[in-house]
Every structure is written in C-alpha cells, then in structure tokens.
C-alpha positions as CSV (number, residue, x, y, z in Angstrom):
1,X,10.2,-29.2,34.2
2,X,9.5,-25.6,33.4
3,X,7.4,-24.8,30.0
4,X,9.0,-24.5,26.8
5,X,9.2,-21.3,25.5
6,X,7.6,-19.6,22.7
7,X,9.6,-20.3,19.6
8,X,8.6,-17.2,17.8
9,X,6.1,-14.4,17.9
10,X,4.3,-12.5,15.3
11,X,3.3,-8.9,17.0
12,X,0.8,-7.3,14.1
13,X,1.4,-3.9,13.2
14,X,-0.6,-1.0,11.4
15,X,-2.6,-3.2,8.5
16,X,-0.9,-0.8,6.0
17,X,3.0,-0.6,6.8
18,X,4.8,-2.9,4.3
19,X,7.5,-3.0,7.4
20,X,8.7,-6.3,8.9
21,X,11.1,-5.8,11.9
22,X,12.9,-9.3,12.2
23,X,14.6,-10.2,15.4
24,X,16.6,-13.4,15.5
25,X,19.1,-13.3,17.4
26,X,18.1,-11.3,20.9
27,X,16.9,-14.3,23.3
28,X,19.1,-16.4,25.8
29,X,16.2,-19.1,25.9
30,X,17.6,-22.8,25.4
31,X,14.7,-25.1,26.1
32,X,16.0,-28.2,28.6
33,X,16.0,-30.8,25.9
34,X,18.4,-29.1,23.6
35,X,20.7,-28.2,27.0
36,X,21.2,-31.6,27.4
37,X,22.5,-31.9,23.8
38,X,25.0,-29.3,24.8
39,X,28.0,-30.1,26.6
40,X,29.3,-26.7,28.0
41,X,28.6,-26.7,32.1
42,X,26.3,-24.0,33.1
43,X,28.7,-21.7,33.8
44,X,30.3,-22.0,30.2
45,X,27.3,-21.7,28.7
46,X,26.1,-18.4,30.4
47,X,29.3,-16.8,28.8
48,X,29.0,-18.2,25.8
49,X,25.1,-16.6,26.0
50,X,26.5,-13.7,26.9
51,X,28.5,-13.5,23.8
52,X,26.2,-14.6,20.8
53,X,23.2,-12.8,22.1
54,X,22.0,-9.7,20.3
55,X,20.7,-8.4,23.6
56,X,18.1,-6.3,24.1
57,X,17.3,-6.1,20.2
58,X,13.7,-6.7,21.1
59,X,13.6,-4.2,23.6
60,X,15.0,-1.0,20.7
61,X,12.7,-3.0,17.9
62,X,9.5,-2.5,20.3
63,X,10.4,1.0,21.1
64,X,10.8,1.9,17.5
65,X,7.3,0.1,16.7
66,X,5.6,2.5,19.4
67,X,7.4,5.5,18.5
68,X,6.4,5.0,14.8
69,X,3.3,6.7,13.2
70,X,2.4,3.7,11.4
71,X,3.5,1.0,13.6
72,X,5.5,-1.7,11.5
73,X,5.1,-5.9,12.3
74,X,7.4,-7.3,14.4
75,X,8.8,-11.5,14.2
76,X,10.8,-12.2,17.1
77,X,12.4,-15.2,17.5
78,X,11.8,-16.2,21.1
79,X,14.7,-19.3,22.1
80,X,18.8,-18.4,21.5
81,X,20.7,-19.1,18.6
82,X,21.9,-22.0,20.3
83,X,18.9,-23.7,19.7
84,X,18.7,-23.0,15.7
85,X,20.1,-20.0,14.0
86,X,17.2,-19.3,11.6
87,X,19.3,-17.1,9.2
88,X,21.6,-19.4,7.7
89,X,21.1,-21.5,5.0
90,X,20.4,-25.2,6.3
91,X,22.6,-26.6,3.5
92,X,25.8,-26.6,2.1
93,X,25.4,-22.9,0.8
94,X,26.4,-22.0,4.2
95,X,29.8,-20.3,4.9
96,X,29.4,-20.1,8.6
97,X,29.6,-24.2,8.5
98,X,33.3,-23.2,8.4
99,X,33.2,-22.2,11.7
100,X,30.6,-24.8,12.9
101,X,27.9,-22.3,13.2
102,X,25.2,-23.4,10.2
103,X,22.1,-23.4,11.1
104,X,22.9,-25.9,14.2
105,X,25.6,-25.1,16.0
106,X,28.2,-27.3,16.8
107,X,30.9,-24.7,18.2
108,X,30.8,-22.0,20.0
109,X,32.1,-18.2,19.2
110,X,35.1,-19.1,21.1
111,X,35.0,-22.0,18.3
112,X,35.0,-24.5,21.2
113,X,32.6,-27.7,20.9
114,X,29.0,-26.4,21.6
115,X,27.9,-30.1,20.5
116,X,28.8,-33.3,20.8
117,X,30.5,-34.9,17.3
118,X,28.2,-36.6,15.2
119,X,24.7,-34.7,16.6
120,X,21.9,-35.3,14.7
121,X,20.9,-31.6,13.3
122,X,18.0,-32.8,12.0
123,X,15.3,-33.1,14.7
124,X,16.1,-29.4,15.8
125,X,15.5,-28.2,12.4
126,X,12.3,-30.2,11.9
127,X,11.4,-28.8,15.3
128,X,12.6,-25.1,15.1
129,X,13.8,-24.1,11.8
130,X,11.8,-24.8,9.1
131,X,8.3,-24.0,11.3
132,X,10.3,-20.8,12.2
133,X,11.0,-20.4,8.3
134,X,7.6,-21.1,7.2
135,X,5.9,-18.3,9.9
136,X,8.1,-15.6,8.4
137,X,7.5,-16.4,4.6
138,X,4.3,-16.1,6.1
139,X,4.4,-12.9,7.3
140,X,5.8,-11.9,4.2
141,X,3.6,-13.2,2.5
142,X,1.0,-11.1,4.3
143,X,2.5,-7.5,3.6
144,X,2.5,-8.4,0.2
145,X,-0.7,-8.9,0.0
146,X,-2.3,-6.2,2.0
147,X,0.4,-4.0,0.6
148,X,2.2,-5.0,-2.2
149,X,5.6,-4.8,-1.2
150,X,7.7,-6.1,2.1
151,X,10.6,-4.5,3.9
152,X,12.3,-6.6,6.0
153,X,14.7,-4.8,8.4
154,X,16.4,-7.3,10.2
155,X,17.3,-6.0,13.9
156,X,21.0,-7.1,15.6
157,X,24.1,-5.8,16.8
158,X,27.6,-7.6,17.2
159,X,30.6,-6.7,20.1
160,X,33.0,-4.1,19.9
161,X,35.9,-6.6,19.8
162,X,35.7,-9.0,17.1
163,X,35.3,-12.6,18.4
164,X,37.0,-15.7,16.7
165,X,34.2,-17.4,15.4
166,X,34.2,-13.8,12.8
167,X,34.4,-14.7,9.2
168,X,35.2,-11.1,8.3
169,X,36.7,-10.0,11.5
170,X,39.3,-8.3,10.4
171,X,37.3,-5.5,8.4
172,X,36.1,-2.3,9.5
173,X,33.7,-2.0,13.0
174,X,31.8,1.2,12.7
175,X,28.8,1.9,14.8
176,X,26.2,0.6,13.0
177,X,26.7,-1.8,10.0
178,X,24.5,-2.0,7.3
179,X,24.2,-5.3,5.5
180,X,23.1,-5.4,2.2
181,X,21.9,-7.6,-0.5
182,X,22.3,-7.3,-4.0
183,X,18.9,-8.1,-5.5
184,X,17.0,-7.1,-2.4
185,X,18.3,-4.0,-1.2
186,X,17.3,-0.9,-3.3
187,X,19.3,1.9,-3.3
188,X,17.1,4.6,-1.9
189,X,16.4,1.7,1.5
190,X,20.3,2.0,1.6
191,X,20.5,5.7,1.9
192,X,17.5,6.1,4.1
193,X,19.1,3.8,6.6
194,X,22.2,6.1,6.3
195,X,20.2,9.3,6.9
196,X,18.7,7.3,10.0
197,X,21.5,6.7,11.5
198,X,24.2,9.1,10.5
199,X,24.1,10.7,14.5
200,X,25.9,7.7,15.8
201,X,29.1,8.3,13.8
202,X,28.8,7.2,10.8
203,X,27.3,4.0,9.1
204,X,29.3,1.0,7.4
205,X,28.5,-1.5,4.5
206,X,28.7,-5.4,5.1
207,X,31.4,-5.3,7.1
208,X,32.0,-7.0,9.5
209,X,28.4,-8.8,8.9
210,X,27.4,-8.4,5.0
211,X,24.1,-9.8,3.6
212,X,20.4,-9.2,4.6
213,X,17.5,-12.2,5.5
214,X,15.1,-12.5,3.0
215,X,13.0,-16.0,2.9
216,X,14.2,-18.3,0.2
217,X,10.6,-18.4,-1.4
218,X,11.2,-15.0,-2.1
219,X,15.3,-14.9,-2.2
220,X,16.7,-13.8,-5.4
221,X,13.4,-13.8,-7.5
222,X,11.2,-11.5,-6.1
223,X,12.2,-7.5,-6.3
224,X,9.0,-6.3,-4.2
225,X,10.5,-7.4,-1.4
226,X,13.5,-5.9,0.1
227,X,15.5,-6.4,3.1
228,X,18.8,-4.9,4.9
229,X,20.3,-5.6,8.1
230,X,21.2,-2.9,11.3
231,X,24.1,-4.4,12.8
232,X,24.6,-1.9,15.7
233,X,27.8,-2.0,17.5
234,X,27.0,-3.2,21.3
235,X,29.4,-0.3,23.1
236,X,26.5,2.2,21.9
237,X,23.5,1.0,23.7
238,X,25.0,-1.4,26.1
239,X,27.5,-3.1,28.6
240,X,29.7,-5.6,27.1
241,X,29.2,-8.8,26.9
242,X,25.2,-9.1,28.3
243,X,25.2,-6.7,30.1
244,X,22.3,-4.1,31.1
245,X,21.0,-1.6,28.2
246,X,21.9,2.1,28.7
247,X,20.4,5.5,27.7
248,X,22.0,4.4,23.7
249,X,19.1,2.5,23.3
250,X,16.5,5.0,23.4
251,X,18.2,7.2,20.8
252,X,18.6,4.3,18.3
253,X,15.3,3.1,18.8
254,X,14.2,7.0,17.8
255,X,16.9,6.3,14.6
256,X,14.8,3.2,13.9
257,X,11.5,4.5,14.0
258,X,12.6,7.2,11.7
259,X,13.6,5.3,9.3
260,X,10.7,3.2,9.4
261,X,8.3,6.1,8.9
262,X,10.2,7.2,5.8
263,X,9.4,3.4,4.1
C-alpha cells in the first residue's frame, strides 16, 4: 500500500504580506481507502479527475509567489475534491447538495453516482475536513496577527464548456471570473483584481462561480479579512479536460503576482 498523501500544506511567505493564496481544488490524489468507497472503475474515475480538477493551479499560485516582491503564504490542499471539498459548507446551508456535491460527494460532474447510497459522510469529514478547516483559520489567524489584516485569494479555474453538475451554467464564461463576497470583498480588492487581469479579455463577476472562501470563524463578522476568488477559464493556460499547461500559465501567474504586490 503506497503512503497517504499529504492532506494539506502550509508554504510560509514573507512574515509581512497579509496575502493568503488558497488552493483547493488542484490535486488528482484520492488516498486508497476513500477509492474503495467510490464506485466508478478506474477508467471512470480518471475522467471524472480530469474534469473536476483545477489543474495546475498550484503550479501558476507558486509562480506568482516567486515572482512577487513580498512573497505571499500559500495553503494547498494536497488530495482531490473527491475526497472532501473543503469549500462548501458541511451542512444544510449548502446549495451544491442539489447536485450531490456538499462537502462529500456523492455524484459526480456528469451528476452520475460518485458514492454508494447511504455513505457515511461523516468519517471523511472528521478525517479531512474539519482538520483541513481548522489549518486554514489557522493561517488566518496568523496574518492577522503579524499583520492585521488577511487577504485570501482563493486560486481555481473551471472548463470552457459548462458541465452538468453547474448551478449557474447558463451565465456568462469570460476568461477569468471573479467571485465576490459581499461582506468580505472590498471594493478597491475588486478593482485591483480587474486591473490584474484586464490583458486576458476582460474579467467577469460571479458568474458562472459567485462567492469567495473565507473560514466561518471569521465569515460574516470580521471586515479585516477579505477574500475573492480567480476562476480562470482552462482554454487560457491549458488543454482541456487535464491536460498539459501551456505558455498561458506563465502570463497569468505574472497577472497574479501583480496583483498581489499591489495588496
């Protein structure tokens, strides 16, 4: 049996930058133990992999970190979405439950089973999700203190094509999507992001991912930290679905690095 992998990482930055690069979503790790909760063949699940990753996030969010003057923190999530997805709510508050994609999966993008009916959720959140919760208020927690304020800029993209499992499918797809939130995204974070980014065609707001991950200690009740979400459309940095990076990523990793330098 090969070694689990590690289920997050905090990389430390410049003890001054109030910056937190989050990336969730950009591994294809599924530990064996929760592939044999899932009942897609191997095959199946490759493609599925293929579609839910946000791949090679880490890659751009690592070249924006070097390229930056004052190199921001960095939480990666190490293990897939399929494992937990440790941006949704892990209640009822949840819309993507709709679709059987809460914080443990139980369909797929295709909205095919990913699960069996009647999984237990509850050991892979007392495994993965709340540890993975607690690390990043935790990091949070830590630019606050040293700096007294937090920017959390949540790294991810989404296909070209909207996929069934897409709440808000139907809405506009521009090249890089900006999700906002409305007690945690100040106005000038907004416009900066817009500046950053304004080379790749033009920016769009919330659609067709809105909202931006802030950790629930601190969601809704504290203004010092803020947060948005880069949703970057994969046709501008790589071959779709999972397939290799081209030379896109370098210029948005420039793009995120400028931003980042301006906070």
């Amino acid at each position: 049996m090969s070694p689990e992998p590690q289920p997050f990482q905090l990389v430390p930055g410049t003890a001054g930058s109030p910056v937190l690069l989050h990336v969730p979503h950009s591994s294809r790790a599924v530990p064996e133990h929760v592939r044999d909760g899932i009942v897609l063949d191997d095959g199946a699940l490759e493609r599925e992999l293929d579609h839910i990753t946000d791949s090679h996030t880490a890659a751009l969010a690592a070249r924006a970190r070097d390229a930056c003057a004052q190199a921001p923190w960095q939480f990666v999530n190490g293990l897939s979405r399929l494992v937990i997805d440790p941006e949704r709510f892990p209640d009822d508050r949840e819309e993507m439950l709709a679709v059987g994609m809460g914080a443990v999966y139980t369909h797929t993008t295709f909205r095919q089973r990913l699960r069996a009916p009647g999984t237990d959720p509850q050991p892979l959140l007392d495994r993965y999700f709340h540890p993975y919760a607690q690390a990043m208020t935790a990091a949070v927690d830590e630019r606050l203190a040293a700096t007294g304020r937090a920017v959390i800029i949540d790294v991810h993209s989404y296909p070209s094509t909207a996929l069934p499992y897409e709440l808000h499918g139907t809405g506009p797809r521009p090249p890089i999507c900006l999700g906002t939130d409305s007690f945690h995204t100040p106005p000038d974070l907004l416009a900066r992001a817009e500046a950053a980014f304004a080379e790749f065609g033009g920016t769009g707001l919330d659609s067709p991912f809105p909202g931006a991950y802030v950790p629930l200690k601190h969601y809704g009740r504290h203004r010092r930290v803020s947060a948005l979400m880069i949703e970057i459309r994969r046709d501008q940095y790589m071959t779709e679905p999972g397939g290799p990076a081209g030379p896109g990523l370098t210029a948005l990793a420039a793009a995120l690095a400028g931003l980042v330098d301006g906070l």
